[in-house]
C-alpha positions in Angstrom: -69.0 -60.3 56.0 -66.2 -59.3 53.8 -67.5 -56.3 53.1 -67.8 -55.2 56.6 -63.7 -56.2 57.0 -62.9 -54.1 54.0 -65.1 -51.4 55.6 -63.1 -51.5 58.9 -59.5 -51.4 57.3 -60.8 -48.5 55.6 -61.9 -46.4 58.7 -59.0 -47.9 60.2 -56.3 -46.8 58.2 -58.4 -43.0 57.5 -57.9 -42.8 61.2 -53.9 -44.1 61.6 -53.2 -42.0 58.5 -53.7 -38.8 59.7 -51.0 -39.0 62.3 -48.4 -40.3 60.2 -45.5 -38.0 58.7 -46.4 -37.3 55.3 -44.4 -35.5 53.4 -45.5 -32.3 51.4 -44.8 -32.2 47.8 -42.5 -28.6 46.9 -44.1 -27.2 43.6 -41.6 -25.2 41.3 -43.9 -23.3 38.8 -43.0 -20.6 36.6 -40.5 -19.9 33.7 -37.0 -21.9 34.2 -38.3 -23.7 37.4 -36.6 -26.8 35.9 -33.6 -25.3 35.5 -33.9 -25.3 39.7 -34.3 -28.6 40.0 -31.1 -30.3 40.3 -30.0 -27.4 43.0 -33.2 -28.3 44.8 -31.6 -31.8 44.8 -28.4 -31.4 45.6 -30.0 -29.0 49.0 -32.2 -31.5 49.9 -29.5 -34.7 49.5 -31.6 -36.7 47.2 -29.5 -38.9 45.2 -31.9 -41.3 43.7 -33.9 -39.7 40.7 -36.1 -41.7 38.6 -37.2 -39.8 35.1 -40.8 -40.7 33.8 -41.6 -39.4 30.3 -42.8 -40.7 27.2 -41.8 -41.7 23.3 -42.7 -37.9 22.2 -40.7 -36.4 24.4 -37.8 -38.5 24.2 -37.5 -38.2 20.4 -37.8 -34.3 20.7 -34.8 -34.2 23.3 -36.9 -31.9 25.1 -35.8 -34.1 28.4 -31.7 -33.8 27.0 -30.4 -31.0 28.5 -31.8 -31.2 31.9 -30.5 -34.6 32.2 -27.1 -33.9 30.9 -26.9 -30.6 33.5 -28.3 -33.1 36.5 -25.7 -35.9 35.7 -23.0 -33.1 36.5 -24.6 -32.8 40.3 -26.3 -35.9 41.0 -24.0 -39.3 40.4 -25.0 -41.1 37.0 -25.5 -44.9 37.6 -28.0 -46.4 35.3 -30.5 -45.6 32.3 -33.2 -47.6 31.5 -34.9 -47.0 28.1 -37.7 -49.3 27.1 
């Protein structure tokens, strides 16, 4: 019986999920595309920004000079290093 309930929510939500406003992701590719980023931001009036990388990159500082350029366009509030 459970089975057939998880079965209908399933078909269910397949169905509802097609008409709902999904938003398409925007794919910058190519050389210098993150260098883009933080204009793309600023355009589209996103102020919230959440960085996922890990240990590697961190200690390389490969992530260290996009952040510093998108603290000048996007409000700094908080960093959260584990």
């Amino acid at each position: 019986m459970y089975s057939l309930y998880c079965r209908t929510y399933q078909f269910s939500y397949k169905t509802v999920a097609q008409f709902l406003p999904w938003r398409h992701p925007l794919l910058l590719e190519g050389e210098n595309s993150l260098a883009e980023l933080p204009t793309l931001l600023q355009r589209q009036s996103i102020g919230n920004v959440l960085i996922v990388t890990d240990e590697g990159i961190s200690q390389l500082g490969l992530m260290d000079p996009w952040i510093v350029h998108i603290k000048k366009r996007i409000p700094f509030t908080q960093s959260l290093e584990c």
